[in-house]
Legacy VTK file of the C-alpha trace (Angstrom):
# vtk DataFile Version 3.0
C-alpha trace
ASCII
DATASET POLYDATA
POINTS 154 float
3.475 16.983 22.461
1.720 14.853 19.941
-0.706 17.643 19.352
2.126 20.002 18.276
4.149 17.593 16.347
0.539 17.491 14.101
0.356 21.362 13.944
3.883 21.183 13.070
3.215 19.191 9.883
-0.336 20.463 9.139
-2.246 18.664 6.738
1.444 17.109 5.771
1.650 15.125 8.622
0.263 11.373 7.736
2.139 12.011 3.859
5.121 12.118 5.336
4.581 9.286 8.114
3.147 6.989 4.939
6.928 8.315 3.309
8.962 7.501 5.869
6.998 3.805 6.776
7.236 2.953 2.557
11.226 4.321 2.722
11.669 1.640 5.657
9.914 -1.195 4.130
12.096 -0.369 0.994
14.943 -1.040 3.598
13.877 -4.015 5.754
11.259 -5.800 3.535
9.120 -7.663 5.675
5.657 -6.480 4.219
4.033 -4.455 6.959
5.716 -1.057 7.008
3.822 -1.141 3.715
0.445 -1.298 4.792
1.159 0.894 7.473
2.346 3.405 5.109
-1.083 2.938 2.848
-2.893 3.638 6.128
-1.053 6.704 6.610
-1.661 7.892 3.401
-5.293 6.957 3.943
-5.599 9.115 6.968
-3.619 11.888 5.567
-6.244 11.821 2.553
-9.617 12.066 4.859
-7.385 14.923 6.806
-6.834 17.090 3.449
-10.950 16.205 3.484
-12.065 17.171 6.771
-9.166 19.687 7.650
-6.795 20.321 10.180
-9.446 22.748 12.540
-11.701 20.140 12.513
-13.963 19.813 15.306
-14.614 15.894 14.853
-11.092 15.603 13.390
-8.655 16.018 15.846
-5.301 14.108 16.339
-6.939 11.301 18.611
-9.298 10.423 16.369
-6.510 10.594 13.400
-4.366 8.126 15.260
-7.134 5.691 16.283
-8.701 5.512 12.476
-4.485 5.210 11.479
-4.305 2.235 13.713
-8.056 0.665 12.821
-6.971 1.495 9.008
-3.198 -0.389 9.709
-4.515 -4.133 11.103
-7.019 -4.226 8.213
-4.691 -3.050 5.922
-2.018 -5.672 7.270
-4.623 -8.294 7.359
-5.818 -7.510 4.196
-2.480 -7.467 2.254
-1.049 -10.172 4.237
-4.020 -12.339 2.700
-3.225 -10.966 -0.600
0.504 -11.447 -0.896
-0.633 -15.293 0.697
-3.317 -15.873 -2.656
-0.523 -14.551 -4.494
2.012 -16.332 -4.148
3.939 -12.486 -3.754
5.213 -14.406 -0.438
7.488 -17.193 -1.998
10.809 -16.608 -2.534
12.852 -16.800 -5.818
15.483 -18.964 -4.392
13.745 -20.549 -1.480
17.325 -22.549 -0.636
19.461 -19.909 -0.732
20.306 -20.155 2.923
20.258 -23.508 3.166
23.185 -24.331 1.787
23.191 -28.416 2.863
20.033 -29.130 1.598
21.160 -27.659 -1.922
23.718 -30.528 -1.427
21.519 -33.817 -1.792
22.365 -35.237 -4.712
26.193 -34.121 -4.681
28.536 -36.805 -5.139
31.300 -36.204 -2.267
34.849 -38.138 -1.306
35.232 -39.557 2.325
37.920 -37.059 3.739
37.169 -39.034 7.185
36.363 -42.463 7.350
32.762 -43.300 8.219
33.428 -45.314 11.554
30.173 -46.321 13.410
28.221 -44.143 11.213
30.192 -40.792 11.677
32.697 -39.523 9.478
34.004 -36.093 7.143
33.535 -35.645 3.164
35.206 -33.031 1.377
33.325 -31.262 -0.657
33.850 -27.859 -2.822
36.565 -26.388 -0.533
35.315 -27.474 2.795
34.556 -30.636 4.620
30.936 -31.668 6.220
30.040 -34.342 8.699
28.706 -36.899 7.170
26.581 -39.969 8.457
25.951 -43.233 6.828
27.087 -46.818 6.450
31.322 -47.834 7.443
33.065 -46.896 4.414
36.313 -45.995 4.457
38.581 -42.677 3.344
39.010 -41.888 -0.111
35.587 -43.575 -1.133
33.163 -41.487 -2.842
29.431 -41.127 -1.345
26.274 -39.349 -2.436
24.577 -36.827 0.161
20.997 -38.011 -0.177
19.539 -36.195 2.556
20.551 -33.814 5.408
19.602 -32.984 9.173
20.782 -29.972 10.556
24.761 -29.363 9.685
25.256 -32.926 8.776
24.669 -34.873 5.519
23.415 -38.392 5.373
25.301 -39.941 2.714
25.125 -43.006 1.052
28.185 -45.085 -1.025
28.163 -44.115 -4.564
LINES 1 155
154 0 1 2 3 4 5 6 7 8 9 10 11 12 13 14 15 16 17 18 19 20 21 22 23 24 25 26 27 28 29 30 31 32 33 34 35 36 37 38 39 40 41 42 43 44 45 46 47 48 49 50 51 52 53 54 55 56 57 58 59 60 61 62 63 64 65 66 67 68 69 70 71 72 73 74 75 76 77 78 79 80 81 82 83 84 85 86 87 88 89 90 91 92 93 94 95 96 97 98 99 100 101 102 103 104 105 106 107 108 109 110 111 112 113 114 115 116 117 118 119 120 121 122 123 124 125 126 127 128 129 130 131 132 133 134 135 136 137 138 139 140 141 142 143 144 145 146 147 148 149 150 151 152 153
């Protein structure tokens, strides 16, 4: 089966894997269908070399120099992007929106009774730990731990 799928696509073949791994990374960009797709335009390079009819060149030895050519192309970029910096994101908070919080001055929607209560903040309300204070009394979110805020009077 795999041996006709490579007659198939002749010396095409590994192109159009390295297309179709480099159209998924461009789709779920987690930086490995990337340097899969490099290796499969490696491979599909030394196959316009040594040919299709190759006697040395079959499809085994295509897929085991693909999949040598794919960890040390993962490794190698992976260590790259790393150096780089190409890892970090722009907005490394962006889903975390309660740690964008600290520093946020809030208003006790709850009291604070034996260190539990609700502020309002924005258009919702978060739990809120911190010293007895009670409702209407503003607090500043200097820290948070998991979905609550630790809070502190303002």
């Amino acid at each position: 089966m795999i041996m006709s799928l490579f007659a198939a696509g002749g010396l095409w073949t590994w192109w159009i894997v390295g297309m179709i791994l480099i159209a998924i990374e461009v789709f779920a960009p987690i930086s490995v269908f990337l340097w899969l797709g490099l290796a499969a335009f490696a491979v599909g390079g030394l196959t316009f070399i040594f040919g299709m009819d190759s006697s040395f060149w079959g499809w085994q030895q295509q897929v085991l120099v693909f999949a040598v050519l794919a960890l040390v192309f993962v490794f190698i970029g992976r260590k790259l992007m790393t150096q780089k910096g190409w890892d970090k994101s722009d907005a490394p908070g962006l889903n975390e929106r309660g740690s964008n919080l600290v520093g946020t001055v809030a208003v006790l929607s709850e009291a604070i009774s034996e260190g539990k209560g609700r502020a309002k903040i924005g258009d919702g309300t978060w739990r809120v730990t911190g010293p007895d204070l009670p409702v209407g009394k503003r607090v500043k979110v200097i820290a948070q731990d998991g979905g609550t805020l630790i809070v502190e009077a303002d």
